[in-house]
N, C-alpha and C positions, 0 to 999 in steps of 0.2 A: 504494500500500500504506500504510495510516494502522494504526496500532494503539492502543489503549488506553493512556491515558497510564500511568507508572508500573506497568503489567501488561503486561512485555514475557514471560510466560509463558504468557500467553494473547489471542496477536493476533489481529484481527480484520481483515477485510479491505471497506473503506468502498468498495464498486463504483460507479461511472456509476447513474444512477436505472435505467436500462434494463435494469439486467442486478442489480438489486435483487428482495428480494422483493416477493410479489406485495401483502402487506400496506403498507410503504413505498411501493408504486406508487399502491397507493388513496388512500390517505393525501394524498398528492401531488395526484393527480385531483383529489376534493374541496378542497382547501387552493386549488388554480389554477381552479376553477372547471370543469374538463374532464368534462362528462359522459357524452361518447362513450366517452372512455379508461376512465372510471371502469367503466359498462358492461362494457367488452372485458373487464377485470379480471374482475369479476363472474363474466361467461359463461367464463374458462379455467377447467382443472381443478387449477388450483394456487392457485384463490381458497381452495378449501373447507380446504384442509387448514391455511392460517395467521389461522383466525376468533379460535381462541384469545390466537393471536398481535397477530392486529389490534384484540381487545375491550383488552388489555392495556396496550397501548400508546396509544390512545385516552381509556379512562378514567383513565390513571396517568400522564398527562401534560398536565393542565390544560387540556386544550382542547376535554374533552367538548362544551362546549354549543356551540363554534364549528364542531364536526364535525357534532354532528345539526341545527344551521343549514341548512350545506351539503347535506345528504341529503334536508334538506326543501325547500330553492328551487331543488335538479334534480331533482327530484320520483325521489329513489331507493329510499325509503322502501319502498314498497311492494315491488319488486325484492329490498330486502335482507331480507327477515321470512323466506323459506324457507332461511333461511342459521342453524341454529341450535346453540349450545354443546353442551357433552359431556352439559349437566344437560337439555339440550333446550329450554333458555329460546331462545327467537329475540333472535339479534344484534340487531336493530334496537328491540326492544324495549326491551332491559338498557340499549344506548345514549340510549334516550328516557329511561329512569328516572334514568340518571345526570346527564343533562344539567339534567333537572328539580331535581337536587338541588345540582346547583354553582348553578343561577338563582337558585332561591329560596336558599340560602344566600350569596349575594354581599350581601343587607344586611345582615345582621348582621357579614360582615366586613368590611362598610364603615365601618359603627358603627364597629370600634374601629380600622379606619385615620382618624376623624378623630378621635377620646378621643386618637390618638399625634401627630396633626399638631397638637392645643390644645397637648398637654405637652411637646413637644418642640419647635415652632414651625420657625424657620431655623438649629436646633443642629444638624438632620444632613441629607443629601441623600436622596432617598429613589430607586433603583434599582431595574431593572429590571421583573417583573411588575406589581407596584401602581402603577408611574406608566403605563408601555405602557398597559395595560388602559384607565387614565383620558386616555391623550392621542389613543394610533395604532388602539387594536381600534374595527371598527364598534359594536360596545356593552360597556360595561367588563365586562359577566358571562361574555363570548365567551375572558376570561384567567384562570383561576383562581390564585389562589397559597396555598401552606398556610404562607409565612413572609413577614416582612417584611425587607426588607435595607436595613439604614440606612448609607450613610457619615456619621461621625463626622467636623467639623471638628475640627481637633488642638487645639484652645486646650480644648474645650468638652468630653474625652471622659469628664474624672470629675464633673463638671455633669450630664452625661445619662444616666449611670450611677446617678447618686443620685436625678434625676428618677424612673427607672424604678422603682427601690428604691421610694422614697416610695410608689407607687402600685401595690406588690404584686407586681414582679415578682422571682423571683429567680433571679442568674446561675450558670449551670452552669460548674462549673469539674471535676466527676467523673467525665465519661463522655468518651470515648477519641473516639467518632464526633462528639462535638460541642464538643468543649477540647481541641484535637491538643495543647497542653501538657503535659495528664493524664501522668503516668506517666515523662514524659521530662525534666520541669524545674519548680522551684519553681513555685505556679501557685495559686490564691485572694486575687487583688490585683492591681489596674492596674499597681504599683509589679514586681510577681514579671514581668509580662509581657515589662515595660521590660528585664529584664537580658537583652542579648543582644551576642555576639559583635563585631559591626559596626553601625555606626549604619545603614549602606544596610539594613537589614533592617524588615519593617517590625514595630512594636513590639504590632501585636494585628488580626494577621489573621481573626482571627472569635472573637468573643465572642457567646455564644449565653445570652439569657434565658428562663424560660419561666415562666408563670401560670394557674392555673386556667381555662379556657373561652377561651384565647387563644390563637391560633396561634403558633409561636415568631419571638422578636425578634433581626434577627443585627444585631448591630454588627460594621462594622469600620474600620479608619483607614486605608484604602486601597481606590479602585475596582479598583483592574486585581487584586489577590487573587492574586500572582503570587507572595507574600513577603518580594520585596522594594519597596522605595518606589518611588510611581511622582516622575518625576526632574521633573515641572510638575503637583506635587500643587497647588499655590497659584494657579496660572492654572485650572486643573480648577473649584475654588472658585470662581472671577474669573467664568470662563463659563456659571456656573450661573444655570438661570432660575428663576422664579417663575409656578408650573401654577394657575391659579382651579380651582376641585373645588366646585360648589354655594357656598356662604358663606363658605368658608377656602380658600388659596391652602398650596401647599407647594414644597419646593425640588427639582429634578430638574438631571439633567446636560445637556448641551448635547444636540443628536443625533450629532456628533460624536463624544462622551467616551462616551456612549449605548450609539454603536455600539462602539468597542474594546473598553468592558469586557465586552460580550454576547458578543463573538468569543473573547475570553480566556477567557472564564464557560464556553464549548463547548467549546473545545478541552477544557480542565481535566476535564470532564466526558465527554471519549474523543470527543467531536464526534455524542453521542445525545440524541437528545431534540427534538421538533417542537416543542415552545411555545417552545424559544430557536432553531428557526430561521426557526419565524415571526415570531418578534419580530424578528430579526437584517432576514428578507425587508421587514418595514413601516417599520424604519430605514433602510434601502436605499433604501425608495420615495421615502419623505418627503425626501430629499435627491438624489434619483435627477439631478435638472436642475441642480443647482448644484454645477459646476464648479470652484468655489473650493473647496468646502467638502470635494471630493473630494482635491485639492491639498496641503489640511491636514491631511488624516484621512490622507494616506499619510505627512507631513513627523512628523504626532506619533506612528504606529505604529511608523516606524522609531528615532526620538529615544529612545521609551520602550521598546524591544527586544521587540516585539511581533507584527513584522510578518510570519514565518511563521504565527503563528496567524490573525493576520487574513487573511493570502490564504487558507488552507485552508478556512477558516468562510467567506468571500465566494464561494470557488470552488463550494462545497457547494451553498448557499440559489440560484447561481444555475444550478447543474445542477438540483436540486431541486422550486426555486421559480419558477421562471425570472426572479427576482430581476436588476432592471436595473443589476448592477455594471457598471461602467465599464472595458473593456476593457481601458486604459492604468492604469489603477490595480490592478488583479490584476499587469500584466505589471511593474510596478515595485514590489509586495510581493513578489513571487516569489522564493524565494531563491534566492541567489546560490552553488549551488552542485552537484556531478554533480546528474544525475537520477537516478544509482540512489541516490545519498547520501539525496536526497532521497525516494525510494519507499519504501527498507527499510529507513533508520535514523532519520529525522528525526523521527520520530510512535512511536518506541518507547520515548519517555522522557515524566517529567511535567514539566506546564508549573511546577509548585510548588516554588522555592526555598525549601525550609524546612529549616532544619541539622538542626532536631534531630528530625526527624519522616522526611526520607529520608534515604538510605544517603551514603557521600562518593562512591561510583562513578556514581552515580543525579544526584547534584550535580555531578559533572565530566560526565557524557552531558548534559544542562542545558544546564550553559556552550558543549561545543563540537558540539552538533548542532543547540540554538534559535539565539537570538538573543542579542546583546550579550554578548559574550566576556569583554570582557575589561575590564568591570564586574563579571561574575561570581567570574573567574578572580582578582582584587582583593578580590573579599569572602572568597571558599574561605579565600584566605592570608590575610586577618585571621584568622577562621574556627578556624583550623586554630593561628595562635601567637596568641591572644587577650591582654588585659590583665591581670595580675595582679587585678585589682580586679573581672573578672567572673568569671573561678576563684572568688574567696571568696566573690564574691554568689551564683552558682550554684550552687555544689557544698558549700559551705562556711555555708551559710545567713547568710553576712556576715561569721564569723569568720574573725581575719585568720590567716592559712597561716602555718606556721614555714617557713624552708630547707629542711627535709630533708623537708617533704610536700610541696611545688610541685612535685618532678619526677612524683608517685604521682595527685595531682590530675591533671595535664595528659596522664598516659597513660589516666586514665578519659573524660578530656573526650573522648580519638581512640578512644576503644571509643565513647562516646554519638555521635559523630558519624561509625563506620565502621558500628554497626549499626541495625536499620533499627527504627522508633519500638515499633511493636507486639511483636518482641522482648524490648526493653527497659523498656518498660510488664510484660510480665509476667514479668520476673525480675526483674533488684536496683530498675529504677527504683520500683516500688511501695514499695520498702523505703526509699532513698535520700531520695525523695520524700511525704512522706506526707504527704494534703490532709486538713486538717481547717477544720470550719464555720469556725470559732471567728478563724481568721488574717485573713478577710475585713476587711480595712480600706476599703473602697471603698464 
């Protein structure tokens, strides 16, 4: 029983592939090459009723043109045309038009993945779909991405910040679905991000730029995007390579660091979506035979308190994908704990440490049904009795508190951090907080 992070009001239930729909079964077929199975699918009568289903999740999931590959080297093509939407377009059709359109659209976003590798050079690592596509997919156009996700080295993060600036781009700090700060805490400045509770936090989990004719830029200062810091952010750095891409080279993470933050990046994401489990599946291959490297990737998912999402993402891609995880490494991610603990409560929380964006109930299920307790449970209590000094920076816009408002202060801080972000974005925090262009110092 897995549920939807952070949406334990509306759980879902992640079955065995076998007893999935019959749209994820295709999916599947195709993805492993199976064109018997893909067939059988076809010919049931529970094909027809999830097309709308199946066109959806296909074209809205980056891997159009890797799917109508597939329908063309098992020759299914033909098979799928009498299978047609509500408007009467044939599936196979719409799937040829879209795929045509991620192809021929992948130079021009290539264009400006290297206009970002000239300006940005080894200032940030660059993550998930844009390296994938350039190292592991059989052609980079088989990966589509509509952003680009940059890890920020920490020395360099108001450097790249200003780079982007310079060159037209500008940061969103006013919408709620792309500045979780919006509405909850000071927020138009690298310096506003920084005021936080506890240093384990991390200080700008996603900073989202955007520009005319450009897809959007995320920055953040953390691969794993868990909240809080990962605990070997500097060896992370350390094992970073250098990818050749035509006449420029860029920075990417180990397949190692690769693979944990793909597995965190799923989970986070309620464990949907095939372009992150087939990237998860081709990190899997690419280290399928090396034993050490399996060794390490369990020694650093457990170190950085990560390692039920990573068995749950490995166990998935290899029901799924038949993804070659390594038997002994599932069975020592595995948590350590009942199996019903594990069925009906362990997946009904989000994997997202962030004070002021979830509830403190949402925070304590965090701490004692993932992973790393009692690093959590150490942050909550800072958390929870903070520094004089970030009362006034946060609530206070820097000015310093008399006595007799420190008690008034600290019981608003346990309202922002007992209610839950979107709440408080549309009552007092709009008011408390009020973003204006003009504070941008960055």
């Amino acid at each position: 029983m897995y549920q939807r992070p952070g949406s334990v009001k509306h759980p879902y239930r992640l079955r065995p592939l076998a007893q999935s729909s019959a749209d994820d079964r295709f999916i599947s077929a195709l993805l492993t090459k199976d064109r018997q199975k893909a067939l059988s699918i076809m010919a049931s009568p529970e094909f027809e009723p999830v097309i709308a289903s199946l066109q959806a999740k296909v074209t809205s999931q980056n891997l159009v043109a890797l799917v109508y590959e597939r329908l063309w080297s098992l020759d299914l093509i033909e098979a799928l045309e009498p299978f047609k939407l509500t408007n009467q377009e044939s599936l196979a059709s719409l799937i040829r038009q879209e795929a045509a359109l991620a192809v021929s659209g992948f130079a021009a976003l290539d264009e400006r993945f290297h206009q970002l590798v000239d300006w940005l050079q080894d200032d940030v690592i660059w993550i998930k779909g844009p390296v994938l596509a350039r190292t592991l997919y059989e052609r980079p156009q088989f990966r589509h991405s509509r952003d680009f996700d940059l890890v920020i080295r920490p020395d360099r993060v108001a450097s790249v910040l200003a780079k982007l600036k310079a060159n037209g781009f500008t940061p969103i700090w006013d919408e709620a679905g792309i500045s979780p700060q919006f509405g909850v805490g000071p927020t138009g400045s690298l310096e506003s991000l920084a005021i936080l509770p506890s240093r384990e936090y991390c200080p700008c989990s996603n900073l989202s730029l955007t520009k005319d004719g450009w897809p959007y830029v995320e920055l953040k200062c953390d691969p794993l995007d868990t909240g809080l810091k990962m605990k070997e952010l500097q060896r992370f750095f350390a094992d970073c390579q250098s990818v050749p891409w035509f006449d420029r080279n860029f920075c990417a993470p180990s397949a190692c660091d690769h693979l944990m933050l793909e597995l965190t990046h799923l989970h986070k994401h309620g464990f949907e979506g095939w372009h992150w489990l087939y990237d998860i599946h081709l990190l899997v291959s690419s280290i399928a035979e090396q034993s050490s490297v399996w060794s390490e990737f369990e020694r650093r998912c457990h170190h950085e308190g990560i390692s039920t999402s990573a068995w749950a993402g490995l166990k998935l891609v290899a029901d799924r994908l038949n993804s070659p995880v390594p038997a002994g490494t599932l069975e020592g991610l595995a948590p350590k704990k009942p199996e019903w603990a594990t069925k009906y409560l362990t997946f009904t929380t989000t994997t997202e440490f962030l004070w002021n964006t979830a509830t403190l109930p949402a925070l304590l299920a965090n701490a004692l049904l993932l992973d790393d307790r009692q690093r959590k449970l150490a942050v909550l209590h800072e958390t929870i009795l903070p520094e004089p000094e970030f009362l006034c920076n946060y609530y206070c816009h820097g000015a310093t508190m008399s006595a007799w408002l420190a008690p008034f202060i600290w019981l608003l801080h346990l309202v922002v951090l007992w209610l839950p972000g979107g709440l408080i974005r549309r009552t007092f925090g709009q008011h408390l907080w009020k973003y204006k262009a003009a504070i941008e110092t960055q």
